[in-house]
N, CA, C and O atoms as a GROMACS GRO file, in nm:
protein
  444
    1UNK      N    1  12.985  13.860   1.462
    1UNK     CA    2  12.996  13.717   1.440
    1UNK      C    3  12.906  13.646   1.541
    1UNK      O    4  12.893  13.704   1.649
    2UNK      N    5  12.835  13.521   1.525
    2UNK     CA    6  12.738  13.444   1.594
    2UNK      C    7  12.790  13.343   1.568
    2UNK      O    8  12.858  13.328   1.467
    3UNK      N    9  12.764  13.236   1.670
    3UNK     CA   10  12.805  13.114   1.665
    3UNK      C   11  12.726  13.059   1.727
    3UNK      O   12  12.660  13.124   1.809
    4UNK      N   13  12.700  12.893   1.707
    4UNK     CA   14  12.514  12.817   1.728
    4UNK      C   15  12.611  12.766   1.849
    4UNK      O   16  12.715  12.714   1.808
    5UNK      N   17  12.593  12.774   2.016
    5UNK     CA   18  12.671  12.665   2.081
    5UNK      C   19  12.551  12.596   2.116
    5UNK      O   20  12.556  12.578   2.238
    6UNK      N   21  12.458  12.554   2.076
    6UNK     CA   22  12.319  12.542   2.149
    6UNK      C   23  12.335  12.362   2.122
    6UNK      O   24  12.257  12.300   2.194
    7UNK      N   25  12.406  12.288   2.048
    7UNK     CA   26  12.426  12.139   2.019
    7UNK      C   27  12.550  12.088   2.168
    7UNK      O   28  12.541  11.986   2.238
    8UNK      N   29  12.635  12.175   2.176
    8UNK     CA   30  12.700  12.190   2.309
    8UNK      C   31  12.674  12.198   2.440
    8UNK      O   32  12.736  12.136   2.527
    9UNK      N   33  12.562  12.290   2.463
    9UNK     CA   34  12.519  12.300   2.568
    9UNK      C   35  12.416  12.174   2.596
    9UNK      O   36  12.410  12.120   2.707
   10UNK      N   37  12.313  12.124   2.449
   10UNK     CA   38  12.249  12.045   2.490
   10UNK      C   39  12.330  11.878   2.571
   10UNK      O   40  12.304  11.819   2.675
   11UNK      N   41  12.423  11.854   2.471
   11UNK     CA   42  12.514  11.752   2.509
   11UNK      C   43  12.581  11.728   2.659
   11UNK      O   44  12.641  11.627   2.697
   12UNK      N   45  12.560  11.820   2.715
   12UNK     CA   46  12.635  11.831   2.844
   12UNK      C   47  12.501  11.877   2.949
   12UNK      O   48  12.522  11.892   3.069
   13UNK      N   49  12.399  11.893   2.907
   13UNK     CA   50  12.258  11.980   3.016
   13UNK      C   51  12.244  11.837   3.162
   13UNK      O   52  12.236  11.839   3.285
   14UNK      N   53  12.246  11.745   3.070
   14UNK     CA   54  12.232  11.640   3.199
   14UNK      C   55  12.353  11.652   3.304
   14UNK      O   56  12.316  11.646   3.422
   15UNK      N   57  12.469  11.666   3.286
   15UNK     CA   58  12.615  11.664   3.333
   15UNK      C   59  12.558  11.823   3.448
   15UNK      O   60  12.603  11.831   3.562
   16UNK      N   61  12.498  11.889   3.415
   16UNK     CA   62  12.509  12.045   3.460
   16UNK      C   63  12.400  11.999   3.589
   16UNK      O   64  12.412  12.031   3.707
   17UNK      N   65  12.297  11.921   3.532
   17UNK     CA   66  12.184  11.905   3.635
   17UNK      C   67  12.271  11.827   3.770
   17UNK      O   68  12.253  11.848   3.890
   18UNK      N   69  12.355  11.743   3.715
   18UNK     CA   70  12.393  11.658   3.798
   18UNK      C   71  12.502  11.700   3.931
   18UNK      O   72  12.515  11.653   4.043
   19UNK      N   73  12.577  11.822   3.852
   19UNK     CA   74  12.701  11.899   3.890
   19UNK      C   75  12.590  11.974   3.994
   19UNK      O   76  12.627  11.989   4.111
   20UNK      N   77  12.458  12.021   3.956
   20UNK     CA   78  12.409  12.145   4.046
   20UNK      C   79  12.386  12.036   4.154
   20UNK      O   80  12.449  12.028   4.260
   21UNK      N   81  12.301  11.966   4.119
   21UNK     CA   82  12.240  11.869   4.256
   21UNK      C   83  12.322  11.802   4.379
   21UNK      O   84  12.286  11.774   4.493
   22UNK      N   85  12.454  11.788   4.306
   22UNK     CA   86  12.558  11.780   4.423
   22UNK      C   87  12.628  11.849   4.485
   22UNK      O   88  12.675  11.824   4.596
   23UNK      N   89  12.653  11.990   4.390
   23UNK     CA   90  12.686  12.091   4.504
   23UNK      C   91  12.534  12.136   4.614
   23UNK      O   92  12.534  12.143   4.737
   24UNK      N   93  12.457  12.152   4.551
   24UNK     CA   94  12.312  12.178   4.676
   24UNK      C   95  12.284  12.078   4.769
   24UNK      O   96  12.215  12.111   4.866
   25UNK      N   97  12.329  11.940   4.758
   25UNK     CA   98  12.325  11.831   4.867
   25UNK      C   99  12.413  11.859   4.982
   25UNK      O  100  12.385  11.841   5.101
   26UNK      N  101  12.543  11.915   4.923
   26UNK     CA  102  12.648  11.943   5.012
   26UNK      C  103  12.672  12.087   5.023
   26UNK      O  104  12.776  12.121   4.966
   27UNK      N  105  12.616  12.168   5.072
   27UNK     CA  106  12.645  12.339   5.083
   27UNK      C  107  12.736  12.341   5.201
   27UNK      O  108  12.729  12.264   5.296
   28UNK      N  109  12.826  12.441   5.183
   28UNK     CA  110  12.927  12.459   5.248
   28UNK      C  111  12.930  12.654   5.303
   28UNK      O  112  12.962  12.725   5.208
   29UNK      N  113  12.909  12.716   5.404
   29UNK     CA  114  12.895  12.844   5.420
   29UNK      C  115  13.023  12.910   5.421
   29UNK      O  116  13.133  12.864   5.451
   30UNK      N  117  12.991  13.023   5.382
   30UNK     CA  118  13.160  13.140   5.342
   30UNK      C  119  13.244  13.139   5.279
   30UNK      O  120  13.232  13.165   5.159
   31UNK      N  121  13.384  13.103   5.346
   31UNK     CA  122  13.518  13.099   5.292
   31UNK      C  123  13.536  12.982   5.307
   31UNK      O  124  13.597  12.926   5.216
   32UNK      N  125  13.494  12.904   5.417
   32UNK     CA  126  13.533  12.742   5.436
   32UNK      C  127  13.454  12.662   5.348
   32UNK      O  128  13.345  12.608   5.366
   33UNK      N  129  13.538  12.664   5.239
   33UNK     CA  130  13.433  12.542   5.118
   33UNK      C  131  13.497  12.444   5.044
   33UNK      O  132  13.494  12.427   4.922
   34UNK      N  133  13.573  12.362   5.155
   34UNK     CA  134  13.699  12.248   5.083
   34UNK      C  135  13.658  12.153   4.969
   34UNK      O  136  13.716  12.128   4.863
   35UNK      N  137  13.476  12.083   5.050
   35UNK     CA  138  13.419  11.988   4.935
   35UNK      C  139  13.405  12.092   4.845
   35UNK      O  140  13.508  12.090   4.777
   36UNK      N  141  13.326  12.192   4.805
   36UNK     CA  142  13.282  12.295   4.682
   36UNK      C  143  13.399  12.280   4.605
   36UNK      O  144  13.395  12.234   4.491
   37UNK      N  145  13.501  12.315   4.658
   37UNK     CA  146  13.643  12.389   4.598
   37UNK      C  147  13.712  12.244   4.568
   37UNK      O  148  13.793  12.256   4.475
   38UNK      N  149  13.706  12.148   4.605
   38UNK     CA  150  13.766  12.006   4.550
   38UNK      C  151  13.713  11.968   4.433
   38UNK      O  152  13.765  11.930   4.328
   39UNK      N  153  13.558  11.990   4.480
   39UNK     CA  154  13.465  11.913   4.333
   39UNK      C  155  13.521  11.993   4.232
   39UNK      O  156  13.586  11.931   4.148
   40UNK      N  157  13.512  12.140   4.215
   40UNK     CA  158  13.497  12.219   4.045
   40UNK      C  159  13.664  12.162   4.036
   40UNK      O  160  13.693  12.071   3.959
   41UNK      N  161  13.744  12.211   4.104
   41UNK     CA  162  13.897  12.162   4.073
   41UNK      C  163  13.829  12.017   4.012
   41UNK      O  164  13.774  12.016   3.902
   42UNK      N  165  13.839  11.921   4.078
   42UNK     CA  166  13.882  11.816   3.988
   42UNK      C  167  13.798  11.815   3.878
   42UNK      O  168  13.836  11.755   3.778
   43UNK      N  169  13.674  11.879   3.880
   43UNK     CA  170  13.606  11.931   3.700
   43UNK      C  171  13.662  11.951   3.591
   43UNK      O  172  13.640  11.908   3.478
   44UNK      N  173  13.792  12.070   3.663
   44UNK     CA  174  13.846  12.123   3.571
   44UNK      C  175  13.978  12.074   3.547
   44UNK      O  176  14.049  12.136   3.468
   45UNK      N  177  14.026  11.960   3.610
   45UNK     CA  178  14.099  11.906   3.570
   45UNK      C  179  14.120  11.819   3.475
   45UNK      O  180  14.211  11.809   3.392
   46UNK      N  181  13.974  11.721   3.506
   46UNK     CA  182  13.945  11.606   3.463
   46UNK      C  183  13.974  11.680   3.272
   46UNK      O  184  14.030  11.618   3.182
   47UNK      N  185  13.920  11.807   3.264
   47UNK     CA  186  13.905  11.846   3.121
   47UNK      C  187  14.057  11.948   3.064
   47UNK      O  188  14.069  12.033   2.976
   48UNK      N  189  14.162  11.882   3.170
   48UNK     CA  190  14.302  11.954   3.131
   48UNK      C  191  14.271  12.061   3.118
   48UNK      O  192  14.275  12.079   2.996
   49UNK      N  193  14.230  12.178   3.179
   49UNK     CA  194  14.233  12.281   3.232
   49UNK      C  195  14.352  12.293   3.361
   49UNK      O  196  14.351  12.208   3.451
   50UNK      N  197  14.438  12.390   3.359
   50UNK     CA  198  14.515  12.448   3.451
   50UNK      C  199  14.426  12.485   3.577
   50UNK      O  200  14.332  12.565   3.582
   51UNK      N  201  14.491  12.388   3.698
   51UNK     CA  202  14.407  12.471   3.798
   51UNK      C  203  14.490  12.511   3.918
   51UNK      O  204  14.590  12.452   3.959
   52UNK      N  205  14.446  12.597   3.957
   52UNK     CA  206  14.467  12.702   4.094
   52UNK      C  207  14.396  12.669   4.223
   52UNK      O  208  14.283  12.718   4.226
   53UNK      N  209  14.426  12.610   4.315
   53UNK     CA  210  14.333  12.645   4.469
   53UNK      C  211  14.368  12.685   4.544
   53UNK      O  212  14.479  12.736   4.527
   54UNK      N  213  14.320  12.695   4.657
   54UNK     CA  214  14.366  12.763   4.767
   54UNK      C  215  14.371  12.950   4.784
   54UNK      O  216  14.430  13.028   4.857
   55UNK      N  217  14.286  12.959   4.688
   55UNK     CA  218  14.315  13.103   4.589
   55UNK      C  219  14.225  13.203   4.713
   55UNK      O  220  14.106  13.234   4.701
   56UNK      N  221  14.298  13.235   4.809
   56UNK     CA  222  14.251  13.351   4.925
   56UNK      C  223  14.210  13.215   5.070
   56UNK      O  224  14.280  13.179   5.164
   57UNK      N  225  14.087  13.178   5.034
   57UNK     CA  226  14.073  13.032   5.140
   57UNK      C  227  14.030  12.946   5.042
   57UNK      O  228  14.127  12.877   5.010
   58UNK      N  229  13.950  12.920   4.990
   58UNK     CA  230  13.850  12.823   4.904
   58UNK      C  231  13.860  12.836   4.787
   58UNK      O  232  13.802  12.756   4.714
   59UNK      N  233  13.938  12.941   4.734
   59UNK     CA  234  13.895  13.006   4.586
   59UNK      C  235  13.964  12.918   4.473
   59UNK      O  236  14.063  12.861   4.519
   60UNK      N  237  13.943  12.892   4.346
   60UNK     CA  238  14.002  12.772   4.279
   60UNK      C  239  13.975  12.899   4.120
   60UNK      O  240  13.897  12.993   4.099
   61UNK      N  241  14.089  12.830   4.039
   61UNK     CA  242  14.086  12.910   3.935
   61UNK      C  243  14.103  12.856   3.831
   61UNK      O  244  14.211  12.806   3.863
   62UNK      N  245  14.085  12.813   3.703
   62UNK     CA  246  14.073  12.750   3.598
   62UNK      C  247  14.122  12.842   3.479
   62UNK      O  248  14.057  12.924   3.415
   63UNK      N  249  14.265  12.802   3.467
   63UNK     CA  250  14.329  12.896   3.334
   63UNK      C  251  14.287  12.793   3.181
   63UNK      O  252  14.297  12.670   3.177
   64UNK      N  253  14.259  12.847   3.111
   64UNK     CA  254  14.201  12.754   2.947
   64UNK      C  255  14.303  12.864   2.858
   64UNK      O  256  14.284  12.985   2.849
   65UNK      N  257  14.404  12.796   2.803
   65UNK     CA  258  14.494  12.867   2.740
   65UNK      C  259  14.452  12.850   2.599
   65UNK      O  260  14.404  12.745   2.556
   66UNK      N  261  14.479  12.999   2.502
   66UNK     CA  262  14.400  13.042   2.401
   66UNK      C  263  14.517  13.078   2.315
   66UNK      O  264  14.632  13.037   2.304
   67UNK      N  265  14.430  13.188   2.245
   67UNK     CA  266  14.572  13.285   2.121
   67UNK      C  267  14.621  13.364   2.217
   67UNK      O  268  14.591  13.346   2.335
   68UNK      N  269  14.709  13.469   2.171
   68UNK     CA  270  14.735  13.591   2.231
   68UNK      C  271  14.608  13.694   2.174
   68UNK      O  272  14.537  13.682   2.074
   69UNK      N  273  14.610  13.780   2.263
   69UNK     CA  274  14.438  13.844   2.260
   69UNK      C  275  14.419  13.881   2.431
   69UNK      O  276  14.467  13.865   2.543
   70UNK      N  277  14.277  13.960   2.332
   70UNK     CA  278  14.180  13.999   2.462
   70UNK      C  279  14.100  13.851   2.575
   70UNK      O  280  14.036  13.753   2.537
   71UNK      N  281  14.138  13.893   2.710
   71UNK     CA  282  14.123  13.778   2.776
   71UNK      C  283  13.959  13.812   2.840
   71UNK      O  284  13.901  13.920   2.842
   72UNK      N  285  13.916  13.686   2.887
   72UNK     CA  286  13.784  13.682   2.926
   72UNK      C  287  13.786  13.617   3.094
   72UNK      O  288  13.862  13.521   3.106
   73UNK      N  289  13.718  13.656   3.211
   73UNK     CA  290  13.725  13.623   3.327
   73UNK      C  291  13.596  13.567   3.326
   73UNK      O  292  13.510  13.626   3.260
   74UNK      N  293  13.556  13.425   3.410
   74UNK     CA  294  13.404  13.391   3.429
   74UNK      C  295  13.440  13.379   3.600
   74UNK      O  296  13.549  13.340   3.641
   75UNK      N  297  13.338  13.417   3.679
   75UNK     CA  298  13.331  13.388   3.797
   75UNK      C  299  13.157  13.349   3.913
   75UNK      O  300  13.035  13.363   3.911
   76UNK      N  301  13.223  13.318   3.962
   76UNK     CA  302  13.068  13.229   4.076
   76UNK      C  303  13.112  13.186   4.195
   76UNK      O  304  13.213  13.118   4.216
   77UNK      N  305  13.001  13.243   4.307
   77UNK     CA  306  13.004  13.218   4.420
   77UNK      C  307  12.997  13.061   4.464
   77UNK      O  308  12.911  13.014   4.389
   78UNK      N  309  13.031  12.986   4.524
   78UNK     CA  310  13.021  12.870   4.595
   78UNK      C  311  12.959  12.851   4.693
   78UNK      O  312  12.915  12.737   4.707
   79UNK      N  313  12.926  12.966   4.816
   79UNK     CA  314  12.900  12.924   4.895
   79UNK      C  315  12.751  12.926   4.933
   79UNK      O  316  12.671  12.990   4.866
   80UNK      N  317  12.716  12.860   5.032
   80UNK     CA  318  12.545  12.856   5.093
   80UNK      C  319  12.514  12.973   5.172
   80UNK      O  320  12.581  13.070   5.206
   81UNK      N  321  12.416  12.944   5.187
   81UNK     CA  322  12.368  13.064   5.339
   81UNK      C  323  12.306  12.972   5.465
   81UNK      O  324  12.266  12.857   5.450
   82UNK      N  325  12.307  13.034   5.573
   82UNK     CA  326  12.198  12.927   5.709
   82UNK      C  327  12.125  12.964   5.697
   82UNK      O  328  12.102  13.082   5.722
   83UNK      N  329  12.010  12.846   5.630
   83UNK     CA  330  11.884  12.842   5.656
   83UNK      C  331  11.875  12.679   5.606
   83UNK      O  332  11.940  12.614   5.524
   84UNK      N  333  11.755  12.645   5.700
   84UNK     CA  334  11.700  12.517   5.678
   84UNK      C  335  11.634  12.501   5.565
   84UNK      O  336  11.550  12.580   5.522
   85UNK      N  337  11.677  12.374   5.497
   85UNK     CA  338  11.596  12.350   5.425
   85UNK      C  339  11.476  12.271   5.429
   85UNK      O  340  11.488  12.165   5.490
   86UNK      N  341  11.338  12.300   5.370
   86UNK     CA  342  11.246  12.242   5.386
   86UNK      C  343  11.194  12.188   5.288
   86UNK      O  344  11.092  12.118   5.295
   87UNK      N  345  11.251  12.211   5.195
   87UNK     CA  346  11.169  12.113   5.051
   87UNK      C  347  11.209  11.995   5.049
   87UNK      O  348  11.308  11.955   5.109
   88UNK      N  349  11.116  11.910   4.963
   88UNK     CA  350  11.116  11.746   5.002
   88UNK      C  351  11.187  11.700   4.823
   88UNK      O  352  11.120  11.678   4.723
   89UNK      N  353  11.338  11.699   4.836
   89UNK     CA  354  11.375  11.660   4.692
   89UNK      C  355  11.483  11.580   4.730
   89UNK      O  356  11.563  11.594   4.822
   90UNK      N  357  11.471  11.494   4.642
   90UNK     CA  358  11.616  11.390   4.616
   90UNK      C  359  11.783  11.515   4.654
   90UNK      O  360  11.851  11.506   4.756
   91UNK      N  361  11.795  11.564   4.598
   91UNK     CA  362  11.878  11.599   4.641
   91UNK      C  363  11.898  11.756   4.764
   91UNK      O  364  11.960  11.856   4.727
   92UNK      N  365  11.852  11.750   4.867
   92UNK     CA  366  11.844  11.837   4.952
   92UNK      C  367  11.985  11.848   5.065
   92UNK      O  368  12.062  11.758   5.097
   93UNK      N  369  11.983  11.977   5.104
   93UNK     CA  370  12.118  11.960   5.184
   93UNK      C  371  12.064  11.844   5.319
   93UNK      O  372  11.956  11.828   5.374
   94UNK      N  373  12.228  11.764   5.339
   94UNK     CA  374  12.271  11.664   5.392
   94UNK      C  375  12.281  11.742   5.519
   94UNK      O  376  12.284  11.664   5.615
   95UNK      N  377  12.290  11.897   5.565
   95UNK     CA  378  12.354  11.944   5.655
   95UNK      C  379  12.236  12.067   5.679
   95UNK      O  380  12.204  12.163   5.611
   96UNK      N  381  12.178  12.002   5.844
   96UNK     CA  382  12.104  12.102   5.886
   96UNK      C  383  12.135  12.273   5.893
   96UNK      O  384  12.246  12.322   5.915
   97UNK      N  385  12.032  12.334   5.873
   97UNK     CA  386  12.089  12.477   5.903
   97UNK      C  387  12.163  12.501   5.797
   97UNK      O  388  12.198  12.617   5.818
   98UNK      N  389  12.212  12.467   5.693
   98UNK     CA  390  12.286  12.528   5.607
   98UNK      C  391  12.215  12.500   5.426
   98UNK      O  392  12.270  12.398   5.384
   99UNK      N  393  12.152  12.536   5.355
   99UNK     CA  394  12.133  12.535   5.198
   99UNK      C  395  12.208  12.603   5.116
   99UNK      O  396  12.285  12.693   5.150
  100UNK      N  397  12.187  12.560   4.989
  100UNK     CA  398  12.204  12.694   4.878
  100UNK      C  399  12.027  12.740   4.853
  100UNK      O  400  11.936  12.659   4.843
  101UNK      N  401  12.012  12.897   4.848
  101UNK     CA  402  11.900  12.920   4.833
  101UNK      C  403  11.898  13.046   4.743
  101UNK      O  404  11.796  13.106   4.709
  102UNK      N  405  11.974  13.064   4.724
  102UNK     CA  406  12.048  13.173   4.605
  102UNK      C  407  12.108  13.167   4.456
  102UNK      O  408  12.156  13.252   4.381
  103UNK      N  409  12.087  13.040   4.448
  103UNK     CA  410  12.136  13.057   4.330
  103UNK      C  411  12.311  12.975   4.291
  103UNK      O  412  12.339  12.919   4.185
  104UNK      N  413  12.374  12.986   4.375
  104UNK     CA  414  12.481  12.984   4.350
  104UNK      C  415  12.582  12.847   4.324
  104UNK      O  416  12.693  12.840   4.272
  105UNK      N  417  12.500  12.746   4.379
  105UNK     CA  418  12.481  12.623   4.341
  105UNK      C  419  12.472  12.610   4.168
  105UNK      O  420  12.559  12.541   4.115
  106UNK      N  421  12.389  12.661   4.098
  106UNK     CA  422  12.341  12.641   3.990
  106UNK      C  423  12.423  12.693   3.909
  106UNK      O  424  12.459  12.637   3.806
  107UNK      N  425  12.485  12.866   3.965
  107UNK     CA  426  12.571  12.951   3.858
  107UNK      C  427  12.718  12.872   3.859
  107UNK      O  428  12.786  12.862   3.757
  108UNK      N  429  12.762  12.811   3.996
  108UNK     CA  430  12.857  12.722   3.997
  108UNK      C  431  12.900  12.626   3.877
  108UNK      O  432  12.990  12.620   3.794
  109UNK      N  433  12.764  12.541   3.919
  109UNK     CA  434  12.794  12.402   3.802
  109UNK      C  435  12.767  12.459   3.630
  109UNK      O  436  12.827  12.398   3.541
  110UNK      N  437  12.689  12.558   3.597
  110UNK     CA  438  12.661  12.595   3.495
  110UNK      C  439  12.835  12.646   3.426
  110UNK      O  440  12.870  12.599   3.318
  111UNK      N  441  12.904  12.719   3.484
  111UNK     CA  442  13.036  12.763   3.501
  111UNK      C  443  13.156  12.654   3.445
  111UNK      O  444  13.275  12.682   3.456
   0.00000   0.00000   0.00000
């Protein structure tokens, strides 16, 4: 079975750009990631999704209740690494010594 979600994804691509650019303004390193872990929570609230935080230190969990069935897990890192950032963009980390430079910013908000 195939299904087109490609009218879905387009409808929401601006929302995703916007979600990445504010977690990469604000990177947060490790386990300590209260802003990270506040923002997707209230994401997933805002869209009545069941949510979980505090899940180990930072960890937040988003239950989407379905049929009975085979269940599906999605998961993504939150946090940054130390290193300075040096690129010159509207939205760059606010906080010396610390970026996202991995990726994880992006797999976040895409999530």
């Amino acid at each position: 079975m195939s299904i087109n979600i490609k009218p879905e994804i387009e409808a929401i691509f601006k929302n995703i750009i916007e979600w990445r650019r504010h977690i990469h303004t604000y990177p947060e390193l490790g386990m300590e990631l209260p802003e990270t872990a506040r923002f997707v929570a209230k994401k997933l609230i805002s869209w009545g999704i069941d949510v979980e935080t505090e899940i180990g230190i930072s960890g937040v969990t988003g239950d989407l209740k379905g049929n009975i069935g085979p269940t599906i897990a999605l998961r993504a890192d939150m946090d940054a690494l130390p290193l300075q950032e040096t690129g010159d963009v509207p939205f760059k980390s606010v906080y010396d010594g610390v970026m996202h430079a991995c990726g994880h910013d992006g797999h976040t908000a895409i999530l």
